[in-house]
C-alpha positions in Angstrom: -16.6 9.3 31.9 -13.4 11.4 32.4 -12.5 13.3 28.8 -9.4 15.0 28.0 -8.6 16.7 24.7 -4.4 16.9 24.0 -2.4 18.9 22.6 -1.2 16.5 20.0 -5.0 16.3 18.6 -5.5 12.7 20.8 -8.6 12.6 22.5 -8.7 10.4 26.0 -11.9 8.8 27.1 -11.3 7.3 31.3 -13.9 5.1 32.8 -12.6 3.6 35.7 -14.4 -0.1 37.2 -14.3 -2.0 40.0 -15.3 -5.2 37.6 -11.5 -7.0 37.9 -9.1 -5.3 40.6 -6.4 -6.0 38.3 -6.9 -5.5 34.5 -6.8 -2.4 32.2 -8.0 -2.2 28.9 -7.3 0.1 26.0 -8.8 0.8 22.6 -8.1 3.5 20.2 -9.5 4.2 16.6 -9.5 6.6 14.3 -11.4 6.8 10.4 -9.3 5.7 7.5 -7.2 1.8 7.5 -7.8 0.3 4.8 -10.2 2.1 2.9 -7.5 4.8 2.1 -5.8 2.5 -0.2 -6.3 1.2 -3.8 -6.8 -2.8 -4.5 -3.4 -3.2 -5.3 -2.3 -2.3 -1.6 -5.2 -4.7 0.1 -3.0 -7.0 1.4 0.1 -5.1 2.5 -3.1 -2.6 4.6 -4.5 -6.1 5.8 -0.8 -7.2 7.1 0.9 -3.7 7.7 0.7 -4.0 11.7 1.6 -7.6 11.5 4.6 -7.7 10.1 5.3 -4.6 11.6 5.1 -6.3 14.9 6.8 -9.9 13.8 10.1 -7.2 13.5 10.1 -6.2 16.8 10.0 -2.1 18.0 13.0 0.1 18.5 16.1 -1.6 18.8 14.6 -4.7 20.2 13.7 -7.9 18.6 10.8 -10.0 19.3 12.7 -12.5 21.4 14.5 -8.9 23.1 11.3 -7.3 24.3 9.7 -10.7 25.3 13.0 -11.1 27.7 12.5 -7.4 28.6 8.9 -7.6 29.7 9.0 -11.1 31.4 6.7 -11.0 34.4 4.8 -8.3 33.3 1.3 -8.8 32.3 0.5 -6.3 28.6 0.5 -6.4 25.2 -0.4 -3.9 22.5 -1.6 -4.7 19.0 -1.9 -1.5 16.2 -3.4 -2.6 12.8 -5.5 -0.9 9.9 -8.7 -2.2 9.7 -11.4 -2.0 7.1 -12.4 1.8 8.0 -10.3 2.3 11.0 -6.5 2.2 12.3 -7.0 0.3 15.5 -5.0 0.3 18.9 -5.6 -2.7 21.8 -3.9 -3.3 24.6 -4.3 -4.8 28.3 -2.2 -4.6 31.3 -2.4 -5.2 34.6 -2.3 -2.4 37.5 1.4 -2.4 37.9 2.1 -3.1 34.0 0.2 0.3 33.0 2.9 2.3 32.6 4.9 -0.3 30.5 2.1 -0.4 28.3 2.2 3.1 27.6 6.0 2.8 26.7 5.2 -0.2 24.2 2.4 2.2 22.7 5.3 4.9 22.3 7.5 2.8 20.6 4.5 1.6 18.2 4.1 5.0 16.9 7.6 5.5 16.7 10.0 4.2 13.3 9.3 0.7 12.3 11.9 -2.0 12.7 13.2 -3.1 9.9 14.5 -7.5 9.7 14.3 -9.0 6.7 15.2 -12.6 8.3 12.2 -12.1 10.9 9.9 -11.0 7.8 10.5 -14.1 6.0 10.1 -16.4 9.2 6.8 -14.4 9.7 5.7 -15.1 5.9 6.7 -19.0 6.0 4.9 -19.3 9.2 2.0 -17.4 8.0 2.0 -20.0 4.8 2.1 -23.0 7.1 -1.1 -22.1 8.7 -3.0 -21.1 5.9 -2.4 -24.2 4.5 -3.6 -25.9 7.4 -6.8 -23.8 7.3 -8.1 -24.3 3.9 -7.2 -27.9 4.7 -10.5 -27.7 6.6 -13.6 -28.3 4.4 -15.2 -25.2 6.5 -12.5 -23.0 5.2 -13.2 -23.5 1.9 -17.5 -23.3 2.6 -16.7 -20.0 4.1 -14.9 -18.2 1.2 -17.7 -19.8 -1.0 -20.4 -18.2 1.2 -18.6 -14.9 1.3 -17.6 -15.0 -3.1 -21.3 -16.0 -3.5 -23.0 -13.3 -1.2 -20.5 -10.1 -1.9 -20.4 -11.2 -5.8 -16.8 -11.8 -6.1 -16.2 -8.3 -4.9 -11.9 -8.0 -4.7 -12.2 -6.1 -1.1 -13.9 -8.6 0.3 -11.3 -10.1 2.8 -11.4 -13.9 2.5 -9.7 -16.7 4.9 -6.0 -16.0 3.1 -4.5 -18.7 1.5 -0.5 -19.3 0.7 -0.5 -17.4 -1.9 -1.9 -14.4 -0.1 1.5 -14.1 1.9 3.8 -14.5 -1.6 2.0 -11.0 -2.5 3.4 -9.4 0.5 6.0 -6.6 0.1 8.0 -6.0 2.8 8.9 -2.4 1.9 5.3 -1.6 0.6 3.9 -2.6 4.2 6.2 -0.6 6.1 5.5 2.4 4.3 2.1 2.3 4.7 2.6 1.2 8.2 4.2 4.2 9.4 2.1 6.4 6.9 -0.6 5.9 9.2 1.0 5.5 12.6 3.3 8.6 12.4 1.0 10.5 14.3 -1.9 9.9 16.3 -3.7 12.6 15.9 -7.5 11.8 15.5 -6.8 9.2 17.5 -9.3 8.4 20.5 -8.6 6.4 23.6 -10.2 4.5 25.7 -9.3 3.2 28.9 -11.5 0.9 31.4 -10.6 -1.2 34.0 -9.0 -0.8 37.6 -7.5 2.7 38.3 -7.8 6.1 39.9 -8.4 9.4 37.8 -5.1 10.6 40.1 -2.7 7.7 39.1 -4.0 7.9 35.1 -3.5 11.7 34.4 0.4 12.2 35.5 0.6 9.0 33.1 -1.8 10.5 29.7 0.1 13.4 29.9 3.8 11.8 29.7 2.9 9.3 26.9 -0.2 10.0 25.2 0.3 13.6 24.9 3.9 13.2 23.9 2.9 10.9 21.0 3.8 12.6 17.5 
């Protein structure tokens, strides 16, 4: 393992493999997510980097940056999870530097589309419906009320009316409340590359993070 401690407070963990000759993978975490917020803010924690991401980044739309990034092989996900905010991402050998780009826009200020939010939220509703359609849906919530005790922060298979208790403007803000900076954050990346080609590349992007 290759460590490197930035400026910014982001820590950088490098393990390169010779497993696939063309695959990178990140992951970042950091304490806090959802924990740091009261019940009435469960759901907008739960949601905050998927609606986020349903908006687009920067100035592009979902639609834009898919157009932009045809032929490219990446994606980067951020989220809040129960006791961490999370970063994943792949990309291929030749995407790696594109990745990083996407990862700078995702800590950058949120996109804001109130048609795309909506679409998300009806979309959202549609397949929850379709879920606790399934008889397995509804055993699994029962398992989960009956073992936890009804316990409110127990995150269940969401149902429609999950997504009606979504505020838009709530989500943001506790969106970019936790993904204004990254310090704390640690990184990891495995897969195919060189100590050499990696470094010139931390530096410009993760080190430039806010």
């Amino acid at each position: 393992l290759t460590e490197l401690d930035l400026s910014n407070g982001v820590k950088v963990i490098l393990k390169p493999t010779d497993f696939k000759n063309d695959e990178i993978l990140m992951a970042a975490n950091r304490f806090g997510g959802q924990s740091l917020y009261g019940q009435a803010d469960m759901l907008d924690a739960a949601y905050a980097g998927t609606v986020v991401a349903a908006m687009g980044v920067g100035d592009f739309s979902p639609s834009d940056l898919q157009k932009m990034l045809a032929g490219k092989v990446l994606s980067v996900n951020t989220g809040l999870q129960a006791w961490f905010d999370t970063v994943n991402g792949h990309a291929g050998v030749d995407d790696l530097e594109s990745m990083l780009q996407l990862l700078s826009f995702r800590f950058g200020p949120t996109r804001l589309d109130a048609d795309l939010y909506q679409s998300f939220v009806s979309r959202s509703q549609d397949a929850a419906r379709h879920t606790m359609a399934r008889p397995e849906s509804v055993f699994s919530n029962a398992i989960q009320t009956t073992v936890f005790n009804g316990h409110p922060r127990v995150r269940l298979i969401p149902t429609p009316s999950d997504f009606e208790q979504l505020s838009l403007e709530r989500t943001r803000a506790i969106y970019e409340q936790r993904f204004s900076s990254a310090r704390g954050m640690t990184f990891i990346f495995v897969g195919s590359f060189s100590l050499e080609a990696v470094r010139p590349l931390v530096a410009r992007y993760l080190a430039s993070l806010p």
